[in-house]
ROLUMMI-287495 format. One record per atom (N, C-alpha, C): residue in three letters; atom name; x, y, z. Coordinates in steps of 0.02 Angstrom, whole numbers. Example, Ala and Ser with C-alpha at 12.3 -4.5 7.8 and 13.67 -1.06 7.14 Angstrom:
ROLUMMI-287495
REC,ALA,N,660,-284,390
REC,ALA,CA,615,-225,390
REC,ALA,C,660,-165,390
REC,SER,N,642,-112,354
REC,SER,CA,684,-53,357
REC,SER,C,645,2,394
This chain:
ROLUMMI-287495
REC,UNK,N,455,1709,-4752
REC,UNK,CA,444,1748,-4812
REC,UNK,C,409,1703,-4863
REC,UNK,N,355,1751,-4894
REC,UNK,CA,330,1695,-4932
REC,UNK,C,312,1737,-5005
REC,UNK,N,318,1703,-5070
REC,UNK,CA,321,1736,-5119
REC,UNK,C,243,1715,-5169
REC,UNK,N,194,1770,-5153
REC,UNK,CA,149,1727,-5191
REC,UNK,C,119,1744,-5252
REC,UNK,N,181,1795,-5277
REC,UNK,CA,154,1799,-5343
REC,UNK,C,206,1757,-5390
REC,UNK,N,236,1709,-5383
REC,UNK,CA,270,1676,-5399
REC,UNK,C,255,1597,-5421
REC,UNK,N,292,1536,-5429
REC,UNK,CA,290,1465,-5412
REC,UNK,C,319,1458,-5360
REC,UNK,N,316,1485,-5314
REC,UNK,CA,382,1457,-5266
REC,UNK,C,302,1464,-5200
REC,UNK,N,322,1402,-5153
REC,UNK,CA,280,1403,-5108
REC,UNK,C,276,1446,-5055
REC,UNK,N,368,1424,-5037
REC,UNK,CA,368,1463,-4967
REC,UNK,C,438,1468,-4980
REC,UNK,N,487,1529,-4959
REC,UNK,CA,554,1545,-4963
REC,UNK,C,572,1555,-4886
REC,UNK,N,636,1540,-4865
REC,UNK,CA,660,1538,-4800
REC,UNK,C,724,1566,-4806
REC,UNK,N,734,1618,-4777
REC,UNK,CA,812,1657,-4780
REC,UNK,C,844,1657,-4705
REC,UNK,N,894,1640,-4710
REC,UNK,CA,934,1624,-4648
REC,UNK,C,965,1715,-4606
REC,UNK,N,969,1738,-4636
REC,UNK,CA,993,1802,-4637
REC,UNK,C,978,1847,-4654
REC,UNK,N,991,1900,-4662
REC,UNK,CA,1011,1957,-4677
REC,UNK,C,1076,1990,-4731
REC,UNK,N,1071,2016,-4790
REC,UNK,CA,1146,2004,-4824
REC,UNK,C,1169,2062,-4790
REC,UNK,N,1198,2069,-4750
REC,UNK,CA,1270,2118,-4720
REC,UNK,C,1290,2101,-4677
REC,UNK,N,1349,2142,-4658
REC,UNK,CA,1384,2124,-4591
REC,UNK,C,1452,2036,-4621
REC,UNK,N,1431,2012,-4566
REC,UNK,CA,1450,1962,-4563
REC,UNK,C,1447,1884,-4644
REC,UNK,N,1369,1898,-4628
REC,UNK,CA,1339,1848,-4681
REC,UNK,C,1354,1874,-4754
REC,UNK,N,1363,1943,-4755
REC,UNK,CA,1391,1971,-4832
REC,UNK,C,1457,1951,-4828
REC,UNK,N,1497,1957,-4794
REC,UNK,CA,1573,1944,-4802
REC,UNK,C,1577,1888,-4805
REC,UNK,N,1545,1826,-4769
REC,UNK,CA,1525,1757,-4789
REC,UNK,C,1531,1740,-4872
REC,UNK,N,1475,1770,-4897
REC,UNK,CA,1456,1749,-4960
REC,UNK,C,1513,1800,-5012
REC,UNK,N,1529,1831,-4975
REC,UNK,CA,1584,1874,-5037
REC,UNK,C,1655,1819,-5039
REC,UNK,N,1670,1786,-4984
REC,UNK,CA,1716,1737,-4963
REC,UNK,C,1706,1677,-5016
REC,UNK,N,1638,1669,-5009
REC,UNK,CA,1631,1609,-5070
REC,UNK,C,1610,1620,-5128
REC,UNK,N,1608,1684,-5153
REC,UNK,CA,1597,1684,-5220
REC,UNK,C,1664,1696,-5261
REC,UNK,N,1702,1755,-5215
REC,UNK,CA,1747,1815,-5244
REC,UNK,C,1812,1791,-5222
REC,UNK,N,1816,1733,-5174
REC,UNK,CA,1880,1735,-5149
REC,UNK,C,1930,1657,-5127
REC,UNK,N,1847,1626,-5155
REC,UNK,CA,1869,1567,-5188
REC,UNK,C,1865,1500,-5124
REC,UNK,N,1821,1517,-5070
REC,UNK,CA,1835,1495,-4993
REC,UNK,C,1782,1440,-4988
REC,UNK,N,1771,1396,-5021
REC,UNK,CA,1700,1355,-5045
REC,UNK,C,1700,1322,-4970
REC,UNK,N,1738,1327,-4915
REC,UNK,CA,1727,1281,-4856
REC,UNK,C,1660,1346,-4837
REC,UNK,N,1673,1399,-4858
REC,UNK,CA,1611,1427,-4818
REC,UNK,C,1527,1411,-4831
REC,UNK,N,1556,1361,-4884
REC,UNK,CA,1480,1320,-4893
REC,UNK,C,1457,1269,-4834
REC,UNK,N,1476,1275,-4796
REC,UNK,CA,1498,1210,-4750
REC,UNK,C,1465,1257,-4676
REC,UNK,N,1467,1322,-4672
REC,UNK,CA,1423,1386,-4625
REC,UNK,C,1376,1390,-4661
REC,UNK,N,1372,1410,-4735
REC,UNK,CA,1277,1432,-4754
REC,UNK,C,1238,1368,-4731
REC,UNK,N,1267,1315,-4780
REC,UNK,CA,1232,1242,-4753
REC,UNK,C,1202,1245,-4678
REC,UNK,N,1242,1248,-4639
REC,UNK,CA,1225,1235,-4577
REC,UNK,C,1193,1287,-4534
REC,UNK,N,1185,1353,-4549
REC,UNK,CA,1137,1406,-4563
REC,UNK,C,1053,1394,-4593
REC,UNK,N,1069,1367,-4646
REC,UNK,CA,1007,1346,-4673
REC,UNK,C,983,1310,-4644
REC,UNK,N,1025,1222,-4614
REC,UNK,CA,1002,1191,-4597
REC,UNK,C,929,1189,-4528
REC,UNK,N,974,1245,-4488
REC,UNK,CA,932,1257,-4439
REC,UNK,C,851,1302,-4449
REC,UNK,N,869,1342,-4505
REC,UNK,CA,807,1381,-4536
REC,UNK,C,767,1357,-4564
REC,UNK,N,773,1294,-4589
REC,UNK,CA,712,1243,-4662
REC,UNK,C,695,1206,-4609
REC,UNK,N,637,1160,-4596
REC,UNK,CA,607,1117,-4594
REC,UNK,C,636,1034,-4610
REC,UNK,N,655,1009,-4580
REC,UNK,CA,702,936,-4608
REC,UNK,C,619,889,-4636
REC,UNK,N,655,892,-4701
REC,UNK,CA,572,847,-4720
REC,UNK,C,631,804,-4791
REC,UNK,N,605,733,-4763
REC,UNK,CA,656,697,-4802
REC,UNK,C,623,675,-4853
REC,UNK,N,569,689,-4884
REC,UNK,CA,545,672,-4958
REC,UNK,C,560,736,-4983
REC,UNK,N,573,805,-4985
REC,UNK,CA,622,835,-5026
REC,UNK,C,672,816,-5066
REC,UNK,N,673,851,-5140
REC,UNK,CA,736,831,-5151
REC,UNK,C,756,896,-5170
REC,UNK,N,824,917,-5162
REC,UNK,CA,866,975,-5159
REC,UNK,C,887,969,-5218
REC,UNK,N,870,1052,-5241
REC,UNK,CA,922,1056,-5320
REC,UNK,C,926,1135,-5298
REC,UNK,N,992,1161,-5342
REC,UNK,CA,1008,1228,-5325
REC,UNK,C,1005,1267,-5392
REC,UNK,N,999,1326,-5399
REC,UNK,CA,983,1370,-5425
REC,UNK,C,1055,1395,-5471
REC,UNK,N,1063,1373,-5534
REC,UNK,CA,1123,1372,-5559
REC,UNK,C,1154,1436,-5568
REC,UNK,N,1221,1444,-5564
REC,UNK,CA,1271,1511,-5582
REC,UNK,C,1247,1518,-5663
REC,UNK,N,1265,1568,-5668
REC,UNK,CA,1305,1589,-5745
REC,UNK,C,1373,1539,-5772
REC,UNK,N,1374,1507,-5812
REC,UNK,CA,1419,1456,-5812
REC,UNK,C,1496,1484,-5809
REC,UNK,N,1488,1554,-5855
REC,UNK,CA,1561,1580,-5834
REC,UNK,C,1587,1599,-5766
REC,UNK,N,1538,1613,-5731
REC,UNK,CA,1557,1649,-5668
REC,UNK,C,1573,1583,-5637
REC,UNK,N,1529,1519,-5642
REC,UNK,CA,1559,1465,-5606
REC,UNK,C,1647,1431,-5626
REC,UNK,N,1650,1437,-5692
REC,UNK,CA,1691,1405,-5719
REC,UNK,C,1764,1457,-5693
REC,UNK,N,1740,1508,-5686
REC,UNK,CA,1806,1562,-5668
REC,UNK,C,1804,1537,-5567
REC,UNK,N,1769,1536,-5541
REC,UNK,CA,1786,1506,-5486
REC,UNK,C,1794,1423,-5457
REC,UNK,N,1770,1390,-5500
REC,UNK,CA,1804,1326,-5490
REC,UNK,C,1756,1287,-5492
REC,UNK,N,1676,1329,-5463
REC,UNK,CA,1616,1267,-5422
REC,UNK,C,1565,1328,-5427
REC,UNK,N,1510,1308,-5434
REC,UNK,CA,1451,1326,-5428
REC,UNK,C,1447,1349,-5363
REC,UNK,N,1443,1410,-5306
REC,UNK,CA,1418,1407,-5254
REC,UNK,C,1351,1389,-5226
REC,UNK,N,1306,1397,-5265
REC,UNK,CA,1205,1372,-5236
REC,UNK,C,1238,1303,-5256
REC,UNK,N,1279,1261,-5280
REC,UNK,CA,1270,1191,-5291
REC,UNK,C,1324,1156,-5232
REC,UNK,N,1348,1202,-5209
REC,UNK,CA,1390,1181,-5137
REC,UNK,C,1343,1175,-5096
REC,UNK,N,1333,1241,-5082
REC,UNK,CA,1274,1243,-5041
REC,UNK,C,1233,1205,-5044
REC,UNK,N,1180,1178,-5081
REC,UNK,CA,1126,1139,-5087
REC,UNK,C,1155,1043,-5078
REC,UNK,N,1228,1027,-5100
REC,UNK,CA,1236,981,-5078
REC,UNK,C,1270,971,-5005
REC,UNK,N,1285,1007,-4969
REC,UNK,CA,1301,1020,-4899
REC,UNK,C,1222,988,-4859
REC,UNK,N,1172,1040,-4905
REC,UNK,CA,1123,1055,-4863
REC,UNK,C,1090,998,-4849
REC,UNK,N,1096,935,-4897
REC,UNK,CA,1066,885,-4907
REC,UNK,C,1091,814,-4892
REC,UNK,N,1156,833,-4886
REC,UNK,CA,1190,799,-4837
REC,UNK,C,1165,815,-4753
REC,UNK,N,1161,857,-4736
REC,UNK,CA,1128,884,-4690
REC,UNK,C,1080,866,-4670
REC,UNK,N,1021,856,-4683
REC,UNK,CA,939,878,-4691
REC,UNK,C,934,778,-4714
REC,UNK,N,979,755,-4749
REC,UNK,CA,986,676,-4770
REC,UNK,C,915,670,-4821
REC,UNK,N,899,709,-4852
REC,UNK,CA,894,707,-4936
REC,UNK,C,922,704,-5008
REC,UNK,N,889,693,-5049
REC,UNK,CA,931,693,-5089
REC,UNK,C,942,724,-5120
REC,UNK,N,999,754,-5160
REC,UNK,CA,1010,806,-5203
REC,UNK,C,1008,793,-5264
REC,UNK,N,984,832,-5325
REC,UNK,CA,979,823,-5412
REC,UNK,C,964,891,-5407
REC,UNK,N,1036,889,-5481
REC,UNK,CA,1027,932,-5521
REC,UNK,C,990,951,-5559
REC,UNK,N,918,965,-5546
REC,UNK,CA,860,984,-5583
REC,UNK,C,842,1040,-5637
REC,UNK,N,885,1086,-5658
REC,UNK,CA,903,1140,-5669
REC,UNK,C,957,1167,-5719
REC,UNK,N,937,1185,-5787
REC,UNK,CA,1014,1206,-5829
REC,UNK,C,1003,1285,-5833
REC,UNK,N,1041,1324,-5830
REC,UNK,CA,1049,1382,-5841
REC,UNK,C,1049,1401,-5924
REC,UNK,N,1004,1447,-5946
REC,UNK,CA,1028,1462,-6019
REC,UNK,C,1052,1531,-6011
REC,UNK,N,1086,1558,-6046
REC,UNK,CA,1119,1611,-6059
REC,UNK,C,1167,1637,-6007
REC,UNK,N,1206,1703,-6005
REC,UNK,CA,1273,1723,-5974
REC,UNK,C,1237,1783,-5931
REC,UNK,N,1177,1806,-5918
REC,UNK,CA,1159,1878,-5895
REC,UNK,C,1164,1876,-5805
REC,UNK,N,1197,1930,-5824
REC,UNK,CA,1212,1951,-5718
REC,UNK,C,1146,1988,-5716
REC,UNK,N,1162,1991,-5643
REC,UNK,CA,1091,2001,-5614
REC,UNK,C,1110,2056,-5553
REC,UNK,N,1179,2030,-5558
REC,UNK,CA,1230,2114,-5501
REC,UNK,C,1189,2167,-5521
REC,UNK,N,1151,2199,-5499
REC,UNK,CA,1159,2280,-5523
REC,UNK,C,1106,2300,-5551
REC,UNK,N,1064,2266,-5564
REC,UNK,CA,998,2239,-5622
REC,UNK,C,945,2274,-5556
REC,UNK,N,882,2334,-5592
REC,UNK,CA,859,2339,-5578
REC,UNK,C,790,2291,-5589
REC,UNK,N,743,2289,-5541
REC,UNK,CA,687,2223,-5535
REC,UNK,C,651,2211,-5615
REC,UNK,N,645,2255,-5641
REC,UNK,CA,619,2259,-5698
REC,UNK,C,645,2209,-5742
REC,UNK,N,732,2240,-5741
REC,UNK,CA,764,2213,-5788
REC,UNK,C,794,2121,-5770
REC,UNK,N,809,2107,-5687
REC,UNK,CA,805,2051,-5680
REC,UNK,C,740,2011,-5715
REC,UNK,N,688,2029,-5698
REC,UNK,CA,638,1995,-5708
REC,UNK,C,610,1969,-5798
REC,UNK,N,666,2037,-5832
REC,UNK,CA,649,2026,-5906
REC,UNK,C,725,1971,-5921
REC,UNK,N,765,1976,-5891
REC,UNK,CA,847,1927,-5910
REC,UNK,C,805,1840,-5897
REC,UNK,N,796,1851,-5827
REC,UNK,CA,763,1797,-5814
REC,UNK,C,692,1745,-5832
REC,UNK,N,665,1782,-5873
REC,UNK,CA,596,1748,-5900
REC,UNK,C,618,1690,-5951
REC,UNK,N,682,1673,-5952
REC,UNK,CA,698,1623,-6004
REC,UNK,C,750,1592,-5978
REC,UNK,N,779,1597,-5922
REC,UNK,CA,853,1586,-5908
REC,UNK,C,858,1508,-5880
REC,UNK,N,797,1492,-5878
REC,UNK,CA,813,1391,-5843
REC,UNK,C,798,1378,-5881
REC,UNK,N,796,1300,-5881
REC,UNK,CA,764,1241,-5928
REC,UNK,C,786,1187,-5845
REC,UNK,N,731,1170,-5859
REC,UNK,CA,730,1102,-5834
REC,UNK,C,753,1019,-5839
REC,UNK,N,781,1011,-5837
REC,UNK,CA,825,922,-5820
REC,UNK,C,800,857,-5814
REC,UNK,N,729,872,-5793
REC,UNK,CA,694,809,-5762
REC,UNK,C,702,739,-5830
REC,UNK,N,700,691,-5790
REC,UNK,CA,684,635,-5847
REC,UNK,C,622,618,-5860
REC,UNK,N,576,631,-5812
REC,UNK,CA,513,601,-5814
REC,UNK,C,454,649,-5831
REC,UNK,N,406,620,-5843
REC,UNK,CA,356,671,-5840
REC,UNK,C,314,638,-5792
REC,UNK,N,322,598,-5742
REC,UNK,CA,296,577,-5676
REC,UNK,C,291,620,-5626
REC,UNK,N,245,633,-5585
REC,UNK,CA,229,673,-5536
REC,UNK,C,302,688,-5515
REC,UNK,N,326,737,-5480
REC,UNK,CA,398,757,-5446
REC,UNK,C,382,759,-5357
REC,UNK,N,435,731,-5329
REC,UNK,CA,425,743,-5274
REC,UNK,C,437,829,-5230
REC,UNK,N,402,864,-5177
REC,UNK,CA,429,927,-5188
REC,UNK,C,492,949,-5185
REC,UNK,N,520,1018,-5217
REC,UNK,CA,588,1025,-5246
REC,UNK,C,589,1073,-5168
REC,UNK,N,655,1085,-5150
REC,UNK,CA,672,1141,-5109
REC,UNK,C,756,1166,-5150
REC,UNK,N,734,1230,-5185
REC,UNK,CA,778,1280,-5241
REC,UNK,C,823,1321,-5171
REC,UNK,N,902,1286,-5208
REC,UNK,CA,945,1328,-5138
REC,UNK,C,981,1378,-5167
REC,UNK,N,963,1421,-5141
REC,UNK,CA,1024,1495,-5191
REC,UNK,C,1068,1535,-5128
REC,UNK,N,1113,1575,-5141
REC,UNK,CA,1155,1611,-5093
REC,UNK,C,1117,1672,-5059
REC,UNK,N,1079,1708,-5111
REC,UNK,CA,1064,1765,-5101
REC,UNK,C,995,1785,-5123
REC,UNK,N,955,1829,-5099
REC,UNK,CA,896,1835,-5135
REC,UNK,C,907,1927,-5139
REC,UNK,N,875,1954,-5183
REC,UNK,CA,861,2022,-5199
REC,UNK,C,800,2041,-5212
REC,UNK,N,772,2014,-5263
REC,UNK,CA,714,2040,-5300
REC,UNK,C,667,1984,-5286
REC,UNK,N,685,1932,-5314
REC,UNK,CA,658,1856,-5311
REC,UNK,C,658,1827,-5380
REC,UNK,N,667,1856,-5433
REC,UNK,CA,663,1849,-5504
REC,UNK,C,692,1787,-5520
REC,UNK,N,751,1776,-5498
REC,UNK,CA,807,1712,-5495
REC,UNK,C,762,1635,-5476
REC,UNK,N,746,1647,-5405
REC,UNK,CA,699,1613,-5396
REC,UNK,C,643,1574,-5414
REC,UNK,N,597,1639,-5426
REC,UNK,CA,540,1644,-5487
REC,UNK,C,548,1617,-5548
REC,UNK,N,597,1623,-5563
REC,UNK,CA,610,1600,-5674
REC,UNK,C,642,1530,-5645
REC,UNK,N,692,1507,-5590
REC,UNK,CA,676,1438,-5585
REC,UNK,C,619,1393,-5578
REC,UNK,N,569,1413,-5511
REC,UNK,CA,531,1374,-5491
REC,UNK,C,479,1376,-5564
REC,UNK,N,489,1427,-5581
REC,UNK,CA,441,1423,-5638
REC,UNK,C,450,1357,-5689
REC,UNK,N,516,1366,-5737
REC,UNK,CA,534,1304,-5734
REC,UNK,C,536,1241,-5708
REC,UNK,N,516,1225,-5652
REC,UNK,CA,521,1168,-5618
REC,UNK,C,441,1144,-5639
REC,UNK,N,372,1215,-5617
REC,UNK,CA,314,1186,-5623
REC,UNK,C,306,1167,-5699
REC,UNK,N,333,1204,-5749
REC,UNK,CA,314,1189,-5805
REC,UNK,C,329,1127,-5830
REC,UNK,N,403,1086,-5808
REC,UNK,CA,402,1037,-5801
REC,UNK,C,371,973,-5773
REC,UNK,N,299,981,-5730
REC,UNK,CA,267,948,-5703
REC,UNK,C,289,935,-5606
REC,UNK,N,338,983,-5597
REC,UNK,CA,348,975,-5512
REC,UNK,C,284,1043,-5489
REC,UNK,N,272,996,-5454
REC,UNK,CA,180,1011,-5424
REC,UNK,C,206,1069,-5348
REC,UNK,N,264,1048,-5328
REC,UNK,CA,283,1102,-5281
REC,UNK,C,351,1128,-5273
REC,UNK,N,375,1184,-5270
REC,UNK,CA,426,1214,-5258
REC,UNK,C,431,1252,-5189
REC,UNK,N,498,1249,-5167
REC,UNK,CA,518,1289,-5104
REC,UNK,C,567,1299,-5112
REC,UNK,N,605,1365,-5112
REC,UNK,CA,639,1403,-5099
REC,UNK,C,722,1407,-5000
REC,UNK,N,761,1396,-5018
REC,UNK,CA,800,1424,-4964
REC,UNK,C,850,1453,-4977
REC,UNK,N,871,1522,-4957
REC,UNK,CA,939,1572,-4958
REC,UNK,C,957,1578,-4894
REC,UNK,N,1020,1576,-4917
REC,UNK,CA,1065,1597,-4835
REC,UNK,C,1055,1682,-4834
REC,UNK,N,1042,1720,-4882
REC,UNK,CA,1021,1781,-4856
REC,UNK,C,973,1832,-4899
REC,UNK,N,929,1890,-4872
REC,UNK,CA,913,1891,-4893
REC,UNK,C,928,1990,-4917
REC,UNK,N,939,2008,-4969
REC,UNK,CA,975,2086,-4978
REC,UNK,C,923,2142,-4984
């Protein structure tokens, strides 16, 4: 899958969201089971490309929704993955504001999200390419308003991986 009206180079989804892989991710969002980061990881793992000048950053929660479950799930995930894959992981990425995205038609993701990152970087030195790890994809908006952030910050390439895609 590839998104090209976007920043994002190339996106890779491990799945499909139902069945199985939905009850997966409902396990680790809703029910508090963060070892199931430990299956997307290794899901993903086999779907991405092992390229060890990547560096892995994940696609941040809503801070309440993290703080009510304990852990960021895309930041489990993405450090699993990189343990995995034996890159390195940075948190490249701050979330601004509280807006869900549950339920949000494309329009309206895409208008929540046109402001919702800021970027982390220290440098304004070339970036090595990023690969953005999230749980789930829908629209791509999430995606999009990160990687966007990332180029504006001077990272020259973004890539995308979800364990599924809805």
């Amino acid at each position: 899958m590839c998104c090209t009206y976007s920043d994002l180079s190339q996106v890779w989804a491990a799945t499909i969201y139902k069945g199985a892989a939905k009850e997966l991710v409902r396990a680790l969002k809703f029910d508090r089971a963060a070892a199931a980061a430990d299956a997307i990881a290794a899901a993903l793992a086999v779907q991405v490309p092992a390229r060890h000048d990547w560096v892995i950053a994940h696609v941040p929660t809503v801070y309440g929704r993290a703080r009510q479950r304990g852990y960021d799930q895309a930041q489990l995930i993405a450090r699993r993955l990189a343990k995995r894959l034996g890159c390195a992981y940075v948190p490249l990425l701050v979330r601004q504001g509280n807006q869900r995205q549950v339920g949000q038609s494309r329009v309206v993701r895409q208008q929540q999200m046109a402001t919702a990152f800021r970027a982390s970087l220290r440098t304004a030195a070339p970036q090595p390419p990023v690969l953005l790890i999230d749980d789930v994809i829908t629209t791509g908006a999430t995606l999009a308003a990160a990687a966007h952030a990332l180029r504006a910050a001077g990272v020259r390439t973004v890539h995308a991986a979800v364990f599924a895609a809805a």
